[in-house]
N, C-alpha and C positions, 0 to 999 in steps of 0.2 A: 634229431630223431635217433634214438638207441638203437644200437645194432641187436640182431636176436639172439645172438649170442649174451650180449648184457642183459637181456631179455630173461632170459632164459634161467641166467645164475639168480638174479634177483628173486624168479619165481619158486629155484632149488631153497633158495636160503628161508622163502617163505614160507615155503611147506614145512622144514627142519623148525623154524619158529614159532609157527602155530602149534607143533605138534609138541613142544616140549613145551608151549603155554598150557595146554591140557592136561598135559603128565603130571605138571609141577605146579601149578594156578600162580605160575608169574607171567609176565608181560611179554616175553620173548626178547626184550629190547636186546638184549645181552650178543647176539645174532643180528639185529637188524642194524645197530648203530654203524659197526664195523662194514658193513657191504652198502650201506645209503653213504659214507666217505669214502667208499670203492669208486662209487659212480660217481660222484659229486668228480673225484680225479681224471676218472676217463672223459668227463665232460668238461674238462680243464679249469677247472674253480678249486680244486682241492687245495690249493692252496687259501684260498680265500680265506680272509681273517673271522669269519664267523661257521666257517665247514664246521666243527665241532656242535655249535649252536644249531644248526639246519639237521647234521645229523640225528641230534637230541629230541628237536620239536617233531622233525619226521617220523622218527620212532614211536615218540608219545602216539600221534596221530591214526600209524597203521594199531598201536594198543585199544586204541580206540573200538576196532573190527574184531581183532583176535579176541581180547579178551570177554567183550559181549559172546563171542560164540562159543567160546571155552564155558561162559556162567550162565549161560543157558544149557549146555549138556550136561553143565554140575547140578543146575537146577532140579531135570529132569532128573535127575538121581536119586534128588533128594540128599546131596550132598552140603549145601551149603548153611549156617547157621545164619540167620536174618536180622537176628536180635541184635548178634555181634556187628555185623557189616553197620547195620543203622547205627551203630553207640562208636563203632569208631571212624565212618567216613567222613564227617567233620572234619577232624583233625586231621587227617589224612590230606582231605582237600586244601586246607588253608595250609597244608605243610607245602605240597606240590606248589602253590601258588603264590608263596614264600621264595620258596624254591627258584622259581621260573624268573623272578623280578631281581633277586642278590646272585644269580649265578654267576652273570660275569664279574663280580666283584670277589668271590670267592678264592681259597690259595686253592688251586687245584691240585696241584704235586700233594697237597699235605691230607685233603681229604680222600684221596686217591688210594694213597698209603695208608692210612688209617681202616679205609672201607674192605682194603683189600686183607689185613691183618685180622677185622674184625670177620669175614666170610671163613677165611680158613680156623679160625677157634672156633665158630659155629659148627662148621663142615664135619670137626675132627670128632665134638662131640655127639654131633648126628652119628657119624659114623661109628661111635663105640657104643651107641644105644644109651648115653645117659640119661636117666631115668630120673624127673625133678617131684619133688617130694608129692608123695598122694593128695595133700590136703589144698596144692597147690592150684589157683582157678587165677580168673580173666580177674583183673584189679578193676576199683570202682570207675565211673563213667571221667571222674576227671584226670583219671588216671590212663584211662586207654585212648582221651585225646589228646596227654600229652603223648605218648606212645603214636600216637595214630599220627601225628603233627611232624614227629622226629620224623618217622617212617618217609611220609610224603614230602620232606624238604629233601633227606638224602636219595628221593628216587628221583625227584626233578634235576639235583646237581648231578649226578651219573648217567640217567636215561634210563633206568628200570622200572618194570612196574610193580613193584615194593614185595612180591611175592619170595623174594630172596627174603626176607628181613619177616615178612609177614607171617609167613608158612614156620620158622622157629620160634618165633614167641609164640603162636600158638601151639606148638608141641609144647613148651615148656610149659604152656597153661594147663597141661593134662589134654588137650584136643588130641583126638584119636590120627592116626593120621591123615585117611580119607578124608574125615572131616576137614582137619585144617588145608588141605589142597581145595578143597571146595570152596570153603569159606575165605581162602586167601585171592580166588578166582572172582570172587563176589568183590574184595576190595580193590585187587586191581583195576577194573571198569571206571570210576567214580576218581581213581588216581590218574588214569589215561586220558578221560574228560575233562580234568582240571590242567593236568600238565600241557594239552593241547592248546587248550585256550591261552595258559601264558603264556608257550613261545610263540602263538600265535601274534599275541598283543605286542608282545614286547622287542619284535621282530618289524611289526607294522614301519615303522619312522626308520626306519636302517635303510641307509642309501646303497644303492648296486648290488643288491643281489638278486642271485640270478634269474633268469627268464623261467619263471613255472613254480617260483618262490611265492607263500601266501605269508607273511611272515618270515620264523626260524620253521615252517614247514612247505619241503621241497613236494607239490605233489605230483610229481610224472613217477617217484619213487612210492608214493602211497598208493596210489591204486593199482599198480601189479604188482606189489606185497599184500598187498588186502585181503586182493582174490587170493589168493595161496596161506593165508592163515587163518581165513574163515573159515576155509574145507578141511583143513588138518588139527585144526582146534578141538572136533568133538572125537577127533579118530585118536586124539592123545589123553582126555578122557575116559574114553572107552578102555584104553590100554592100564591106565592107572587101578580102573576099578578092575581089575581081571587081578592085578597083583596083589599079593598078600602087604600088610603092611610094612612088617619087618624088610622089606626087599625096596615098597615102595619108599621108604627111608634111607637107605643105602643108595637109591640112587639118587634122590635128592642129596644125600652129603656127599656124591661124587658130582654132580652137579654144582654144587656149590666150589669145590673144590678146582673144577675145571672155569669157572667164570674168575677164582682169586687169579690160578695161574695166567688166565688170557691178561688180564688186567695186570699183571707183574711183567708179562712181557710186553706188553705195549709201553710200559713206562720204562722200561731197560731199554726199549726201539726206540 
């Protein structure tokens, strides 16, 4: 049983994770990964040869909560494009579930490095405002499933819910920005759902992990993260639309920028 103390941080972290699922229409994973291997340590299994993997599938899992309640307050907005979310979650799904089955087969140090080099040129250009050509729109259907494919493989090998990746190709497509938070909150959902299932499945036949394991997802860590990002999900919605665009950009590329950093220090750690 967790002391309330652990209790307690887990529920700080969930609040902070839902709320910046709504601001920003990603997953929060970015937040949840790092304190579900908190506890996994405190419960003495951190070292366990698949903590990583538990981490990953947990995080999908609590994505699962946040971000339905994040795309239901975009919904009400009227924020969300429908058209787009149907033509690219296909791809999206069959990436995560790609994803979830070749993970451990993966070089991790190399995709690691790669993902972290690729957020910070995205970051730098959010943050200078570069503006991609007017004529510029969403490419044909078989093009935003391979887009939609890419997305959801590299959110299943990291743990995100693709709204880091999602949210700039939709600016680049000309998406206004409220729009693409919204509509990136819609793809989210359907990437949380699929990525749950694989590490679920793919976790099933793994011998010794630990007591409260469904899979690669730990759930004594999803349901008091749940409750604390399903209440804070629509209050970082709410916050997002109050901002003007230009601002709400700016803090997405510092955002983006503080997720490269945490991820450059984890791998110097």
């Amino acid at each position: 049983m967790w002391s309330w103390d652990i209790i307690l941080a887990l529920l700080a972290v969930g609040s902070a994770a839902g709320f910046i699922a709504g601001l920003f229409g990603v997953g929060g994973g970015t937040l949840i990964v790092p304190v579900v291997l908190w506890a996994l340590q405190l419960q003495g299994i951190g070292s366990h040869p698949y903590a990583q993997h538990l981490a990953i599938g947990t995080s999908f899992a609590v994505m699962v909560f946040t971000t339905f309640s994040s795309m239901y307050a975009q919904h009400k907005k009227h924020a969300i494009d429908w058209a787009t979310v149907r033509r690219m979650t296909p791809g999206m799904i069959l990436g995560v579930l790609l994803g979830a089955v070749t993970a451990k087969y993966m070089p991790t140090l190399a995709l690691q490095v790669f993902f972290i080099a690729f957020l910070a040129f995205i970051a730098v250009k959010t943050l200078r405002d570069s503006k991609p050509k007017p004529s510029r729109t969403l490419p044909a259907l078989h093009g935003l499933t391979a887009v939609g494919t890419l997305f959801g493989a590299a959110s299943s090998w990291v743990g995100i819910g693709g709204g880091s990746l999602s949210v700039p190709f939709l600016l680049y497509c000309n998406f206004p920005a409220h729009r693409a938070i919204g509509t990136s909150s819609g793809l989210a959902w359907p990437i949380a759902i699929a990525g749950t299932i694989g590490y679920f499945a793919n976790g099933l036949h793994v011998a010794h992990l630990p007591e409260g394991a469904a899979g690669f997802i730990y759930l004594p860590a999803v349901a008091i993260l749940s409750v604390a990002t399903i209440l804070f999900a629509p209050l970082g919605v709410k916050t997002a639309h109050k901002l003007p665009a230009r601002k709400l950009k700016i803090a997405f590329g510092i955002m983006l920028l503080l997720i490269a950093a945490k991820m450059a220090w984890n791998l110097i750690h």
